[in-house]
C-alpha positions as semicolon CSV with decimal commas, in nm:
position;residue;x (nm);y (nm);z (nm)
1;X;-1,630;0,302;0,486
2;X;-1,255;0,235;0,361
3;X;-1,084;0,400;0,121
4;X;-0,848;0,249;-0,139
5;X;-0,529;0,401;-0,236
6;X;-0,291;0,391;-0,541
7;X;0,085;0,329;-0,405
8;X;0,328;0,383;-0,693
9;X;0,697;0,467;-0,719
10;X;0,788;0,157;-0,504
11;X;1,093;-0,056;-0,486
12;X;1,056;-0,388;-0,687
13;X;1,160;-0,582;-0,319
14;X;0,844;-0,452;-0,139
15;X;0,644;-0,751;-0,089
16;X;0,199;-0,746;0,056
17;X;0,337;-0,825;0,374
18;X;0,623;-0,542;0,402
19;X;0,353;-0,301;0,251
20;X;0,092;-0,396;0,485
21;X;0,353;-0,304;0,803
22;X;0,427;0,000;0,603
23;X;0,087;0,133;0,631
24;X;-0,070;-0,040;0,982
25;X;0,108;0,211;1,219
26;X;-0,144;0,461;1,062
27;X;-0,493;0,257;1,089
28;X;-0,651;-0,062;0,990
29;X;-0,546;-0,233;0,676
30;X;-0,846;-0,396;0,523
31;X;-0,615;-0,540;0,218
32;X;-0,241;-0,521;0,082
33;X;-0,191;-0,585;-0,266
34;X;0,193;-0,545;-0,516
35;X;0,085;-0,576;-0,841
36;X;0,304;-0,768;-1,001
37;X;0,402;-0,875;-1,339
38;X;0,182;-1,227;-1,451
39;X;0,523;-1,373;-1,704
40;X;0,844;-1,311;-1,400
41;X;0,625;-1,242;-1,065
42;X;0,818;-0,940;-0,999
43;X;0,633;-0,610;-0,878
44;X;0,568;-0,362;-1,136
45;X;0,652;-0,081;-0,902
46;X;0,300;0,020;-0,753
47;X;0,009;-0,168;-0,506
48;X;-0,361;-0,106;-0,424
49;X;-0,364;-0,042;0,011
50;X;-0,696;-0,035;0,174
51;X;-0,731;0,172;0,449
52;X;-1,065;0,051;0,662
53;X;-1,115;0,439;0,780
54;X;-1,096;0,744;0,561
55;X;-0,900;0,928;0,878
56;X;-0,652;0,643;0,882
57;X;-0,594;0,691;0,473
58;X;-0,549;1,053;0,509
59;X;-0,286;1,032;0,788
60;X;-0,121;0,773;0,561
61;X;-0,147;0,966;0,278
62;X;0,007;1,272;0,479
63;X;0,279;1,031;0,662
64;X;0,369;0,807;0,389
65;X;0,397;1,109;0,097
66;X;0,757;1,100;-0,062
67;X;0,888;0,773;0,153
């Protein structure tokens, strides 16, 4: 079973796809999401990643801490 993780502190240019090559070095990702703003489109600075492994989350989690 996956595991979903809250991604915040992120640079309004981060798009899914940029996020989604962020993360895939470290496992499968199931889904990709930047939330973004519904009035301009533009990313409100965090995204939903799911990992489809709870290993592959926690190395991500580890790796990807502070970036």
């Amino acid at each position: 079973m996956g595991k979903k993780l809250y991604v915040g502190n992120m640079s309004y240019d981060v798009d899914n796809s940029t996020l989604e090559q962020m993360f895939a070095p470290h496992g499968t990702v199931e889904s990709a999401q930047v939330i973004t703003d519904r009035m301009t489109g533009r990313c409100k600075g965090f995204a939903l990643v799911e990992m489809a492994e709870n290993d592959a989350a926690q190395r991500a989690i580890t790796e990807l801490n502070g970036k």
